[in-house]
N, C-alpha and C positions, 0 to 999 in steps of 0.2 A: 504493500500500500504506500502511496504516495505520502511522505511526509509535510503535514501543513505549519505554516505559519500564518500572524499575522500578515507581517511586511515582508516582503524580499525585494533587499537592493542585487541588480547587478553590477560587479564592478567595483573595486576598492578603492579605487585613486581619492581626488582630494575630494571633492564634495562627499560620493559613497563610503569612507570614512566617518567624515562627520555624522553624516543619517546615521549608521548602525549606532555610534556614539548617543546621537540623544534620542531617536527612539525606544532605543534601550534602559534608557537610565533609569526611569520610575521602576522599571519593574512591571509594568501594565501589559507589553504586548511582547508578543516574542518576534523575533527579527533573524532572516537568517542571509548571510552575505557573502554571496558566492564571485570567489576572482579565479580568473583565466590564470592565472601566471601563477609562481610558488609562492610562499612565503618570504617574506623580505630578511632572510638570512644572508644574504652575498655581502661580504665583507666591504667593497666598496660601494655598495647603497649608502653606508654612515659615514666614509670619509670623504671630504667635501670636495677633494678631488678625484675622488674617484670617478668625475662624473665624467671623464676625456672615453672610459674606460662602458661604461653603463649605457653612453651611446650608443654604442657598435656589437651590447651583449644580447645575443638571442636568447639564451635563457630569461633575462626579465624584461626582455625589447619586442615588443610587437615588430617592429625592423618595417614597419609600411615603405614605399617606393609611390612619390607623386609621377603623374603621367608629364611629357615633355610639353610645352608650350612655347607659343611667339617669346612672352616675357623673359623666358631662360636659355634661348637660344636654343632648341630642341632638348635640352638635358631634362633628365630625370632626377629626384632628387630623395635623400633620405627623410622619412617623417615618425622620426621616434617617436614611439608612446609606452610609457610605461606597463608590463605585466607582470605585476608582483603587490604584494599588499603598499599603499600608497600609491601605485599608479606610479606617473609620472614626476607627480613629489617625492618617490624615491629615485628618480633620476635625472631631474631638472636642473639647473645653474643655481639653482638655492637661493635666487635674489627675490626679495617681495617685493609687490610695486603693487598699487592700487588701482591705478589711474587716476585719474585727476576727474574732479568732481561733476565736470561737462557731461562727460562720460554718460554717467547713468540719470541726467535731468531728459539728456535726449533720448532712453529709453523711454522715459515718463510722456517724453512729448508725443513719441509714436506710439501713443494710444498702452501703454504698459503701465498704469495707474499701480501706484506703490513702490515702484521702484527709481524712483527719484534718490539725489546722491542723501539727499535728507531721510528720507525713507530707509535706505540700504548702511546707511552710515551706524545708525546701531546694530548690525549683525555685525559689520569689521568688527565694533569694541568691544561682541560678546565673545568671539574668540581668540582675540589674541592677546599674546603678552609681552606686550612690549616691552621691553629693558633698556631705558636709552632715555637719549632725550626726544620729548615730543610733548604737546598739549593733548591734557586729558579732554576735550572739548573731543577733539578724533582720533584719540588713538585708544583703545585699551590696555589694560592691567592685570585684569586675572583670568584671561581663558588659558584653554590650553595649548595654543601655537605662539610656540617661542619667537621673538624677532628680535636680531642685535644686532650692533650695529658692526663693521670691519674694520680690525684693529689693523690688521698688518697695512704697513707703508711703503713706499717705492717713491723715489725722485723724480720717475716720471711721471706717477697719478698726482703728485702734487705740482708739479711744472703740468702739466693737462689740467687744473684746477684754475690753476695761476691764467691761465690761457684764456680760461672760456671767462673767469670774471673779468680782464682785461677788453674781454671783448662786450661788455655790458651783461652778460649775467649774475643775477646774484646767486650766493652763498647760500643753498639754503639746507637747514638744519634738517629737517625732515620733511623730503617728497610726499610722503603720507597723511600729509598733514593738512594744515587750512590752503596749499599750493601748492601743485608740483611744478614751478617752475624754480632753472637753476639748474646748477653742478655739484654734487657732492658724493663722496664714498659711497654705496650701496650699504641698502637692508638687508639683513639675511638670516635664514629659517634654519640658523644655527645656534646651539649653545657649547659654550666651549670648542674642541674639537670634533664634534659630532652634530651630523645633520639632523635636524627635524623636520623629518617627513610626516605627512596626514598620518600616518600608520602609526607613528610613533607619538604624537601628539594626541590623536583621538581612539585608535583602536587599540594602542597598549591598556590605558587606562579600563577598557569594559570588556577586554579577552574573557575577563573570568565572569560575568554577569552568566547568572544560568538562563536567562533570558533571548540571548544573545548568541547565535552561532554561525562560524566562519568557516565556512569551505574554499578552501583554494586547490585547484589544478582544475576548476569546474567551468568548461568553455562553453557557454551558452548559446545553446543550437533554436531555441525558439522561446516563440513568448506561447503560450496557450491560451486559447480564448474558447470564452461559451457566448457565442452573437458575439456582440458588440464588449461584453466583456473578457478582460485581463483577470485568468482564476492562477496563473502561473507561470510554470516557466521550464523548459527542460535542457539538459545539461550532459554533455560527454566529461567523465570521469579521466582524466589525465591527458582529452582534446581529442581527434582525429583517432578512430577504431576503440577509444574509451569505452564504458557500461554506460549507457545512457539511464538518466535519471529525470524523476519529475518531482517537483514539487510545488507544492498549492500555496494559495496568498488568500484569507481572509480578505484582507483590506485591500491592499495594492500591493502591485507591482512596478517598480522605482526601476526606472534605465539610469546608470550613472557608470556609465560603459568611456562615454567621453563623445570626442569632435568627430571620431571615424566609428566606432564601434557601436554607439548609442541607434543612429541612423541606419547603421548595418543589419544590425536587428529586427528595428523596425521592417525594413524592407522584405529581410528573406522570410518574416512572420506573417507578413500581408499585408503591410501596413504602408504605403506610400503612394505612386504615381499609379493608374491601373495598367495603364498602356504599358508602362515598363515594367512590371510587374508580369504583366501577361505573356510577356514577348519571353519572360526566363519561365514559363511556366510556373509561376508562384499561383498561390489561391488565395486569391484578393479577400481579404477582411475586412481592410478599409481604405476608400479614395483620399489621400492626403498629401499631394502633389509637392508642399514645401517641403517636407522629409530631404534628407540629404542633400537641397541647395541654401545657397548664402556663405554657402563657407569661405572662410579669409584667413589672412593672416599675415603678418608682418614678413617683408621684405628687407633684407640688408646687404648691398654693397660692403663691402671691409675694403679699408684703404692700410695697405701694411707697409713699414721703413724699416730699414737695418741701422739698429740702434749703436750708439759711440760713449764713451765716459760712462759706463755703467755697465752694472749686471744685470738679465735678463732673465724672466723663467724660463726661458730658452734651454741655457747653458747649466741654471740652476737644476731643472731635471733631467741631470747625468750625471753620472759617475761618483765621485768623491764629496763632490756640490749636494747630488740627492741625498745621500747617506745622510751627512749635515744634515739638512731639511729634515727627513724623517726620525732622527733623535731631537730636533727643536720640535717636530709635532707631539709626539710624544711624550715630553717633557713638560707639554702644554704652552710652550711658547708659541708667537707668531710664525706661521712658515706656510713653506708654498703647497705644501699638502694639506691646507684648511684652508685654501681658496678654491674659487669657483671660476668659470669661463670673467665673467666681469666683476669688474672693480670701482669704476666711476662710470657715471650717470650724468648727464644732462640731458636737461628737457626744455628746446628752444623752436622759437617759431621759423617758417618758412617764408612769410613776407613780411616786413617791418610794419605794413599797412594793416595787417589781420592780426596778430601777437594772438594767435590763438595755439600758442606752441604746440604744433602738429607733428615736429620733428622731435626726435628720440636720438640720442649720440651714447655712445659707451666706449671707452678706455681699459685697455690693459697693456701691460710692459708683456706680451706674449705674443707671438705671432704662428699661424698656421699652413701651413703649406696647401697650397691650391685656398686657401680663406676658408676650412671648412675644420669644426672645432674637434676635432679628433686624433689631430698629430702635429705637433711642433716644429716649427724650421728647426733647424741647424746652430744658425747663426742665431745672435743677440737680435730683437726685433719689438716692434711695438706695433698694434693693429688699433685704428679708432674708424666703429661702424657706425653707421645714420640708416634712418628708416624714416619712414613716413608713419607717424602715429597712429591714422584712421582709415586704413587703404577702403577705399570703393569698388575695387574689384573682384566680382562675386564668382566662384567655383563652385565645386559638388562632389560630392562622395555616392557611389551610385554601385548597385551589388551588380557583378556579372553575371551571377550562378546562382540558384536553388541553394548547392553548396555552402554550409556554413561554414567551411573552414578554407574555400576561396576568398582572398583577399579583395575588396572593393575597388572602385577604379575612384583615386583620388587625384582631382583638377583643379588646384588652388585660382588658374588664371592667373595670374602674378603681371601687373603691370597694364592690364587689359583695358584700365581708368587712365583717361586722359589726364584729369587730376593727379592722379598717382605717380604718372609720369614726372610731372613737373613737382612733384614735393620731394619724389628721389632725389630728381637730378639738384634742387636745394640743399638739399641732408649729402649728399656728395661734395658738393662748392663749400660747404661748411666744414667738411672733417676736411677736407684741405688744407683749408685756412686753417684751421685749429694743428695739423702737421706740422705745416711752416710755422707756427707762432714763433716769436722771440722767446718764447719760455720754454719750449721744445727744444729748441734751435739749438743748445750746448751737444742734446743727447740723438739728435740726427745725422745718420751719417746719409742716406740717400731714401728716398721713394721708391719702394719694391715695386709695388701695384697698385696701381696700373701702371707708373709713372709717367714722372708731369709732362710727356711729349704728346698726352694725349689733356686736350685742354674743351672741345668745343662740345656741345651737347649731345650732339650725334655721338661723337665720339664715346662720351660719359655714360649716355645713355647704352650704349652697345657695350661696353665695360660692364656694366648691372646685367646686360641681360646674359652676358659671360659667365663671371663670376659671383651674382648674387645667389645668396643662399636664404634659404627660410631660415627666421630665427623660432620656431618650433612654439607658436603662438597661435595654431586652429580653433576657428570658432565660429558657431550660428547655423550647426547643419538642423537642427530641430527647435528653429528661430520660435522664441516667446513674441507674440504679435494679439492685437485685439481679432475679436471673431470677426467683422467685416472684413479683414486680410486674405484672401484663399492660400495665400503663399504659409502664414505661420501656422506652428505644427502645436505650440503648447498657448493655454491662457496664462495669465498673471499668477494662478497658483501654480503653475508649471502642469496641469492637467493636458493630457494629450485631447485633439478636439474629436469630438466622433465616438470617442470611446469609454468606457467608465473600467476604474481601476487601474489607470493606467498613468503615472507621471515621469516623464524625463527631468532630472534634476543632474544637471552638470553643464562645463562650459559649452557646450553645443545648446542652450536657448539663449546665449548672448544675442538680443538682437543688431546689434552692433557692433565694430571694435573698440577694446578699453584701450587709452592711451596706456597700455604694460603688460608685463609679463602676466600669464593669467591664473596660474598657483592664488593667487591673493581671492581676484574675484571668483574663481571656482568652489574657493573654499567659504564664502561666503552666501554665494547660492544653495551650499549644501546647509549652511544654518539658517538661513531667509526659509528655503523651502521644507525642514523639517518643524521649522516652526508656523507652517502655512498647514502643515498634515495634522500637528499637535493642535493646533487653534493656539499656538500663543505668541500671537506678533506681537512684538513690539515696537513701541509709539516712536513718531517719527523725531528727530533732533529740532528740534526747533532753532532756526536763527544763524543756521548752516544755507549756504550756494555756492553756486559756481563758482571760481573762481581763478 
């Protein structure tokens, strides 16, 4: 017999964490939370660099591959996602970023009532825990995700600091705060020498709840329905030729699968476009056409130099240099095995006339060979990316196959917005300028790449479609929209439309993009939306805007 529960989330990363965490808590319901990938025992899930390494691991890497595009010059490209308890918070860059408070007024404005930055602003402060400087007005204190701030220093994140206030930015203490604009150190979802991932934040703490149970190696092959209703959900036991298993849901069934996976399901269960649907032989449950489109995601050109008068993590992760580094990690000192892909941050605009800083900059003294975050030059080197904060160009994740353990066909589009175009090639002209700065200028020896004999827009532009990479930022395939929309797939409590019992709660109902990495907001939707299932919202900040 099929084992029942109340709730069943799919998927552990950062939202589906959080749900099993507070639906669990009282004790009222039982909840069981089933992940595709193992348990987050891999030794380099906790250390904070280990994440060069977590990219490229098929054990807790989904390993997706986007389709080629105009925007990339035919390339395909990698599109990691986490499979292991935390998702992708156990193998993400470990930085938090909010986005800035615009952000989520403009979900409010496209008909998404509640989720204005005032509205959304007390779930951040119910979960995290900030350690650091910042005003209690937005930031929180006692939940359970840790954020600190980056102790270790380098001469050139501080000459890169030096640069961009030079250049009229200011200094600002905490992006998370009443303003993300400015330059400063990174946040990050460390304590000490170890990461905190969703896993380790929300699901260590209710492992033992007898309420509460976690299955992992369980890849879920369908949703079940009786009509129009979600009674379940069933599941291959260690993936592909596994024991297939069922189990029932009382109340609901929670997709929190993610940007690829959430959608995917959907689809091979019956749940999307009919036509396409039809054409793989699926058995249409329900017409729902936005499933698997809107998807986005940030774009970054990398502009990388061969660094002079200094040391570099280049040359630091090798040989006699490493060993160093890994007894200062261990020791608990600053070193280069408790950092992350980024270090500095700035958040500036792309025309002096709009100051609606649409552009994103990042700094590290580290440079990558082809620009792609997985293996080190050689040489001493330094890389500063730009991206365009809010791309408009919309993709799709779309199932080939009946198949559930066929991989989707992922089409980010990249660059497909006119717009897009030209706030690249802005975020390009700026980390230039910011290369050459006089405050650089002791610790540059030349411009790797693209270098500067490529100057005119075409030119620039054809550089990005070369070497720009995703910076692993998908979102909006099961877009939150008002009912008048045909395109959105969920309502404001994150309820799929068409259906009963049935809610997607993860970053794939961003109607939008957040000006940030999206660990922050994902984990946020899983507390908004567990507290939209429990009935206990809470009241909006009063006295908070844009800003």
């Amino acid at each position: 017999m099929a084992e029942k529960f109340d709730y069943i989330i799919v998927g552990a990363g950062s939202a589906g964490c959080v749900l099993a965490n507070r639906l669990s808590e009282d004790g009222k319901y039982s909840v069981c939370l089933l992940e595709a990938g193992p348990p987050d025992w891999h030794p380099l899930i906790h250390i904070p660099a280990g994440f060069i390494y977590t990219l490229t691991n098929p054990s807790i890497n989904w390993l997706y591959k986007s389709e080629p595009s105009w925007g990339t010059n035919g390339r395909s490209m990698s599109v990691p996602r986490g499979k292991t308890l935390g998702g992708s918070s156990s193998i993400n860059g470990l930085v938090f970023n909010r986005g800035q408070p615009m952000d989520f007024d403009v979900w409010a404005q496209k008909g998404n009532l509640g989720w204005s930055y005032a509205d959304v602003l007390p779930y951040f402060r119910s979960y995290e825990k900030r350690i650091g400087e910042g005003d209690d007005t937005y930031r929180g204190r006692s939940g359970e995700q840790i954020i600190t701030d980056l102790e270790w220093r380098h001469p050139l994140c501080d000459a890169f600091v030096e640069a961009a206030v030079d250049m009229g930015m200011p200094r600002n203490s905490d992006y998370n705060g009443r303003s993300q604009e400015g330059v400063s150190y990174v946040q990050r979802t460390t304590l000490g020498r170890r990461r905190v991932s969703a896993a380790r934040a929300f699901l260590n703490p209710a492992k033992s709840r007898p309420n509460l149970k976690i299955i992992t190696r369980a890849h879920t092959t369908k949703i079940l329905f009786e009509g129009k209703r979600a009674i379940g959900v069933r599941y291959a036991k260690g993936g592909r030729g596994g024991r297939e298993v069922d189990v029932l849901a009382g109340r609901e069934v929670i997709l929190s699968s993610g940007v690829i996976n959430s959608p995917h399901l959907l689809q091979i269960s019956g749940v999307g476009d009919a036509k396409k649907l039809q054409e793989l032989g699926i058995e249409l449950v329900h017409h729902l056409p936005g499933v698997g489109e809107n998807l986005r995601d940030h774009f970054a050109p990398r502009f990388t130099a061969r660094a002079k008068n200094t040391g570099t993590i280049n040359e630091m992760s090798r040989g006699p240099k490493l060993v160093k580094e890994i007894g200062k990690y261990f020791l608990g000192k600053p070193s280069i095995v408790g950092l992350g892909p980024t270090l500095v941050y700035c958040f500036w605009h792309s025309d002096e006339r709009v100051r609606n800083h649409d552009l994103q900059l990042t700094f590290a003294p580290a440079s990558y060979k082809e620009g792609v975050q997985s293996a080190l030059d050689d040489e001493p080197g330094f890389t500063v990316a730009g991206w365009q904060q809010r791309p408009e160009s919309l993709g799709y994740v779309r199932a080939t196959s009946s198949d559930p353990f066929t991989a989707p066909v992922i089409q980010p589009n990249y660059l497909d917005n006119e717009e897009d175009r030209r706030v690249v090639l802005a975020a390009m002209k700026l980390t230039r300028k910011l290369m050459h700065s006089k405050q650089l200028a002791p610790y540059l020896d030349h411009e790797v790449y693209p270098g500067q004999q490529f100057q005119s827009d075409d030119e620039l532009l054809q550089i990005a479609r070369e070497r720009g990479t995703s910076t692993y930022h998908k979102m909006g395939t099961c877009r939150m929209g008002p009912s008048s929309d045909p395109t959105a797939v969920v309502d404001t409590d994150l309820r799929v439309y068409g259906l009963e019992g049935l809610r997607v709660i993860d970053a794939s109902i961003m109607p939008t993009m957040l000006s940030s990495n999206l660990n922050a907001g994902a984990l946020m939707i899983g507390e908004k939306g567990a507290a939209h299932i429990l009935d206990k919202k809470l009241p909006a900040t009063e006295g908070v805007s844009a800003h």
